[in-house]
C-alpha positions as CSV (number, residue, x, y, z in Angstrom):
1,X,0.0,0.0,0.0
2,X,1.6,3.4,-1.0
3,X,1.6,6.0,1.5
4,X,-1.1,8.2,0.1
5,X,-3.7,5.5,0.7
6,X,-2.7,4.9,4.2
7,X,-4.9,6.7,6.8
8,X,-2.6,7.1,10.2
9,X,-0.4,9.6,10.2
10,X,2.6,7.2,12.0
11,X,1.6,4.7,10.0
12,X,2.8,6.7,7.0
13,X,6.0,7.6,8.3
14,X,7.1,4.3,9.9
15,X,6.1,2.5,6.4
16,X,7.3,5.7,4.0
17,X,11.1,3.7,2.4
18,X,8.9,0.4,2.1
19,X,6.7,3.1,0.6
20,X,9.2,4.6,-1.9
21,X,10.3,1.0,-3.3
22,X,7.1,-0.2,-4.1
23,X,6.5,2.7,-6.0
24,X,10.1,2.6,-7.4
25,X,10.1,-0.7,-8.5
26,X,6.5,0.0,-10.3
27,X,6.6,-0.6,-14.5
28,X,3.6,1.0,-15.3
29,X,2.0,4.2,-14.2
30,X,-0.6,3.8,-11.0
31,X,-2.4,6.9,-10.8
32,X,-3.1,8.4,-7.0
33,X,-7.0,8.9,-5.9
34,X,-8.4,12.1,-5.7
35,X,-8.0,13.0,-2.2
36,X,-5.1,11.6,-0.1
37,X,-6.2,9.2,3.2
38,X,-6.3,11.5,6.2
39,X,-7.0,9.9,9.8
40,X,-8.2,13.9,10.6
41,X,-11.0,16.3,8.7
42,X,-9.9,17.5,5.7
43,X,-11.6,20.9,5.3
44,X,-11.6,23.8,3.1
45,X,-9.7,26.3,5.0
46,X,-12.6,28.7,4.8
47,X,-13.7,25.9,7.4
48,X,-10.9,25.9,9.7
49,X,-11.3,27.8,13.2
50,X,-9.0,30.7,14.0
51,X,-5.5,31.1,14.7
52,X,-4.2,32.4,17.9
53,X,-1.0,34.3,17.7
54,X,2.4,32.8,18.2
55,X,2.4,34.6,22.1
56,X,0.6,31.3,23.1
57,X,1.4,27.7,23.5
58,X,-1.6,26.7,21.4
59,X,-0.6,29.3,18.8
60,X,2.8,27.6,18.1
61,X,1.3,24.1,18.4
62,X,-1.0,25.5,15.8
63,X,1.6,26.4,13.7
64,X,3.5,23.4,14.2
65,X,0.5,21.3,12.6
66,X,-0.3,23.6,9.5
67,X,3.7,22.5,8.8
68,X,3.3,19.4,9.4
69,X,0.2,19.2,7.0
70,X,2.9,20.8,4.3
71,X,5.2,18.1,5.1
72,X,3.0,15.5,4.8
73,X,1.5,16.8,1.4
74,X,5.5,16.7,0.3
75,X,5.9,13.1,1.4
76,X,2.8,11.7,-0.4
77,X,3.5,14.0,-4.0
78,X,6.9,12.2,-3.9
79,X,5.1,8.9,-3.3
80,X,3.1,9.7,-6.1
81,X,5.7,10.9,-8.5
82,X,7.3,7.8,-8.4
83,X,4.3,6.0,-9.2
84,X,3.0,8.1,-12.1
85,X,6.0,8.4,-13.3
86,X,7.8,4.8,-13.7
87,X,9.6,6.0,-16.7
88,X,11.4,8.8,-15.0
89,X,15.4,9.1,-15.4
90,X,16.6,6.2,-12.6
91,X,19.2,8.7,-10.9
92,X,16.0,11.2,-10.5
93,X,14.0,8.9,-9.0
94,X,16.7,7.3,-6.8
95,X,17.1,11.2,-5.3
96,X,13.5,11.5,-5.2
97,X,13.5,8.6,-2.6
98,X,15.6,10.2,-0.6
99,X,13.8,13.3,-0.8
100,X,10.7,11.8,0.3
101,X,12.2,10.3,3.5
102,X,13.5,13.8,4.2
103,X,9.9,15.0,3.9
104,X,8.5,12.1,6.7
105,X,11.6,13.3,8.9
106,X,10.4,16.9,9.0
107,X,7.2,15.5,9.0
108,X,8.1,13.3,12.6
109,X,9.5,16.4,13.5
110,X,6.1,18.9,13.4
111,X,4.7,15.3,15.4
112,X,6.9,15.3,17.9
113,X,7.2,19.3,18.6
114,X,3.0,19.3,18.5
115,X,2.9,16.7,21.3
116,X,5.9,18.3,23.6
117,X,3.6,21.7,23.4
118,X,1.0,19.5,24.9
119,X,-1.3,19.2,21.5
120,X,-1.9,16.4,19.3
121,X,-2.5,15.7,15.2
122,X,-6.1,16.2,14.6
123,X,-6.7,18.9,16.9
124,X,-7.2,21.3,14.2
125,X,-8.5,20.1,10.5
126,X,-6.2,20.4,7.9
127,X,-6.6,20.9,3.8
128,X,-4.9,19.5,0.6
129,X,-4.1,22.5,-1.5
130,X,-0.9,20.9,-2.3
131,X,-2.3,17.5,-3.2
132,X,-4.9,19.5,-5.5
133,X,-2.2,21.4,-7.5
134,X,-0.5,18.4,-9.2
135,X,-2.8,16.5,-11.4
136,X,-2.8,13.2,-13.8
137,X,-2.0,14.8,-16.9
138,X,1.1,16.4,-16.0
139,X,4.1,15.6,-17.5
140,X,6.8,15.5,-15.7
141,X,8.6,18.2,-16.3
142,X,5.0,19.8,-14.9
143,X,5.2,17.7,-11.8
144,X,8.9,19.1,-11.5
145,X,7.8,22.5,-11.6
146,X,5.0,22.4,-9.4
147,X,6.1,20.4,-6.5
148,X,9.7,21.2,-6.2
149,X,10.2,24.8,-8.0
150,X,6.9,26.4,-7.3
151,X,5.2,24.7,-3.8
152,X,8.7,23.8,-2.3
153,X,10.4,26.7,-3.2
154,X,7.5,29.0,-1.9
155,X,7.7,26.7,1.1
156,X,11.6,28.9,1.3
157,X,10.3,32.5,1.8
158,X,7.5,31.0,4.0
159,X,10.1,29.3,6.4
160,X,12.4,32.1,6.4
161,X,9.3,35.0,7.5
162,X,8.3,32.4,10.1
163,X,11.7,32.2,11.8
164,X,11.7,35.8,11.6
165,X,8.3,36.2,13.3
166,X,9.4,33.5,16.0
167,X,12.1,35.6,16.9
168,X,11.7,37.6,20.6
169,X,8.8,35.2,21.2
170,X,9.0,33.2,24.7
171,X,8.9,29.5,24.7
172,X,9.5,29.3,20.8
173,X,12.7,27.1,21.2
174,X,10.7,24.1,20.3
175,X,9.6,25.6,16.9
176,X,12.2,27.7,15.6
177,X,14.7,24.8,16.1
178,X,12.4,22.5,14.5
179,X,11.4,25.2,11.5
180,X,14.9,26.6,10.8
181,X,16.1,23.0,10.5
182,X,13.4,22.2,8.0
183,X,13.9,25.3,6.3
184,X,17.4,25.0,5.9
185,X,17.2,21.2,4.5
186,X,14.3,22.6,1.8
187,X,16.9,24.6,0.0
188,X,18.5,21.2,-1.1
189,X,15.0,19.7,-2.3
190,X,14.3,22.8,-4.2
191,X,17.8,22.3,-5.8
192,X,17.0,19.0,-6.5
193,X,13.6,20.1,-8.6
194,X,16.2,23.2,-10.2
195,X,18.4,20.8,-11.6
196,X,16.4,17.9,-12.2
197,X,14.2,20.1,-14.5
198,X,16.7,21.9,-16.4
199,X,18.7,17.9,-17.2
200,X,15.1,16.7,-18.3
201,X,15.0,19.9,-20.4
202,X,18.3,18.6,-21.9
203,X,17.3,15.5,-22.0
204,X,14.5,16.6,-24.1
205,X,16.6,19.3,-26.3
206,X,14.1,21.5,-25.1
207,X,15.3,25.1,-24.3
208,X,14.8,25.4,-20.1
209,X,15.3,29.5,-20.2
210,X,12.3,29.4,-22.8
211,X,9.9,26.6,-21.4
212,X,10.2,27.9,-17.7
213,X,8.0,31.3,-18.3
214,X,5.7,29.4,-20.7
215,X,5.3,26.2,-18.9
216,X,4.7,28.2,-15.7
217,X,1.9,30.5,-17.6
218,X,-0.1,27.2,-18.6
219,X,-0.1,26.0,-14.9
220,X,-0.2,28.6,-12.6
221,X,-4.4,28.7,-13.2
222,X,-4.3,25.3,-10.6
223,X,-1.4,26.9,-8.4
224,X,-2.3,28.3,-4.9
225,X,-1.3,31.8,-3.9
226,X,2.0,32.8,-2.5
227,X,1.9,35.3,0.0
228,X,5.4,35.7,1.4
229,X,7.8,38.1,-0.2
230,X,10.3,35.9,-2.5
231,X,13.5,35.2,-0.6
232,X,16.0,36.1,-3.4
233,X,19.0,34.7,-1.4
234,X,17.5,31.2,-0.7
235,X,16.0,31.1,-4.2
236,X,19.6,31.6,-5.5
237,X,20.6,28.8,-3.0
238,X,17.9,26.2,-4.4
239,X,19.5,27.0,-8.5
240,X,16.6,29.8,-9.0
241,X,18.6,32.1,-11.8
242,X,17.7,35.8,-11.3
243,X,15.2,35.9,-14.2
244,X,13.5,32.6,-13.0
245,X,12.9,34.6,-9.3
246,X,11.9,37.8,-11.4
247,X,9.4,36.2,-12.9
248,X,7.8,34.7,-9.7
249,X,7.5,38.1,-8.1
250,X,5.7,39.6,-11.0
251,X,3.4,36.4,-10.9
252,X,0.0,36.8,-10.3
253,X,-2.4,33.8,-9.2
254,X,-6.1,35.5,-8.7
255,X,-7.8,32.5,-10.9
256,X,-9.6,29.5,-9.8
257,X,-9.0,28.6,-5.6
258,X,-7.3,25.4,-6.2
259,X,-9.3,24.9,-2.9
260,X,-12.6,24.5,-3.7
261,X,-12.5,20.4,-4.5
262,X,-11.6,20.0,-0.6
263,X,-14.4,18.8,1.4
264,X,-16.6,21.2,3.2
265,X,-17.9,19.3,5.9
C-alpha cells in the first residue's frame, strides 16, 4: 500500500522507504486517488477555526500542525511521482527517494514538537491545497515545476518570515529549532527540482530559459497563492537564476482557488 492511501499519520511515516520502493520498482504508471487518506477532517480552509498568535502555546502548536500538513502533502507528491512516473530518469527517482524520506523526517518532527507543546494531530483540521495542484495529466517536467520549483520553493520564503516572526517570542525554542532546521534542509530539495528540471529539459533538447515562463503561464491557473515576499537569497541557494525569481515576483495567481475540491464538511 503506497503512503497516500494509508490513513494514520505514524503509519505513514514508519512504512514511508517500504513506501518509496514499491512505487520505485512500479513498470507501469498507477495513478493516485483524488483526495489523499487523512485519519483527521480534511476541510476547506474557509472551514478551519481561528488562529491564535504565536504569544501562546496553542498558537505555536498551531503552527506546528499547518507544517506538518505541508510536510505531509511533500511526502505523499513524492510517493506519487514515483508511481506516475515509472519511466522517469533512474538517478532522479533514486534522489526522489531520498527526498521523500526527508519529507517524513520533517514530517516526525512537526509530530513530535506538536505533542511536547501538549497538542496532538487532529486537533485542528487540515486541507490538501498541495495535493490538489499536481494532477494526472502532468508531464513531468509539470510535476517538477510544481512540486519542487513552485510549492517547495514557496515553502523557502515561507520558512524564512516564520523564523523571523518567531524571533523575541517566549517558549519558541521548540519551533524555531524545529522550522529553521526544515527550512534549511528545503533549499536542497528545491535544488533538487532546479536541476532535475533543467537535465530533463536537456534531456528533451528542449530550451529550459524558454519553457520555464511558458510552462509556468499554462499552470499557474491550478497553483495556490503565495503570499510571502520571494527570498532572493534562498531562491539563488535552491538553483533559482535571477530571471526565474523575477518572474515569480511579477506572478500573479487571482484564478480558480485550487481549494474548492476540498471537502466542506
Amino acid at each position: 500500500m503506497l503512503t497516500f492511501e494509508i490513513a494514520d499519520v505514524w503509519t505513514k511515516i514508519d512504512q514511508i522507504e517500504q513506501s518509496c520502493e514499491e512505487a520505485f520498482k512500479l513498470k507501469t504508471p498507477y495513478l493516485a486517488p483524488k483526495d489523499p487518506n487523512r485519519d483527521i477532517d480534511l476541510l476547506h480552509p474557509k472551514y478551519h477555526p481561528p488562529k491564535k498568535g504565536f504569544s501562546t502555546i496553542e498558537g505555536q502548536a498551531r503552527m506546528l500542525h499547518d507544517l506538518a500538513s505541508i510536510e505531509l502533502q511533500a511526502m505523499e507528491l513524492g510517493v506519487r511521482t514515483l508511481s506516475e512516473f515509472p519511466d522517469a530518469p533512474e538517478g532522479f527517482k533514486e534522489e526522489l527517494v531520498a527526498v521523500t524520506v526527508s519529507e517524513a523526517q520533517h514530517l516526525r518532527m512537526c509530530l513530535e514538537g506538536i505533542e511536547k507543546l501538549g497538542f496532538k494531530w487532529g486537533d485542528w483540521p487540515v486541507h490538501a491545497a498541495l495535493w490538489y495542484a499536481v494532477a494526472p495529466e502532468d508531464t513531468l517536467l509539470d510535476r517538477i515545476l510544481i512540486v519542487h520549483r513552485y510549492l517547495e520553493g514557496s515553502g523557502l520564503d515561507a520558512g524564512d518570515t516564520l523564523i523571523r516572526r518567531l524571533e523575541g517570542t517566549s517558549g519558541k525554542e521548540t519551533i524555531q529549532k524545529i522550522v529553521k532546521q526544515i527550512n534549511f534542509e528545503e533549499i536542497g530539495h528545491v535544488d533538487f527540482g532546479s536541476r532535475w528540471y533543467r537535465e530533463i529539459c536537456r534531456q528533451e533538447k528542449i530550451d529550459h530559459t524558454l519553457d520555464f515562463p511558458k510552462r509556468m503561464d499554462d499552470l499557474r491557473y491550478r497553483l495556490p497563492k503565495r503570499v510571502e515576499p520571494i527570498n532572493r537569497i534562498l531562491r539563488g541557494k535552491a538553483g533559482f537564476t535571477d530571471e526565474e525569481i523575477q518572474y515569480y515576483e511579477n506572478l500573479r495567481l487571482d484564478f480558480i482557488n485550487p481549494l474548492s475540491s476540498i471537502s466542506q464538511k
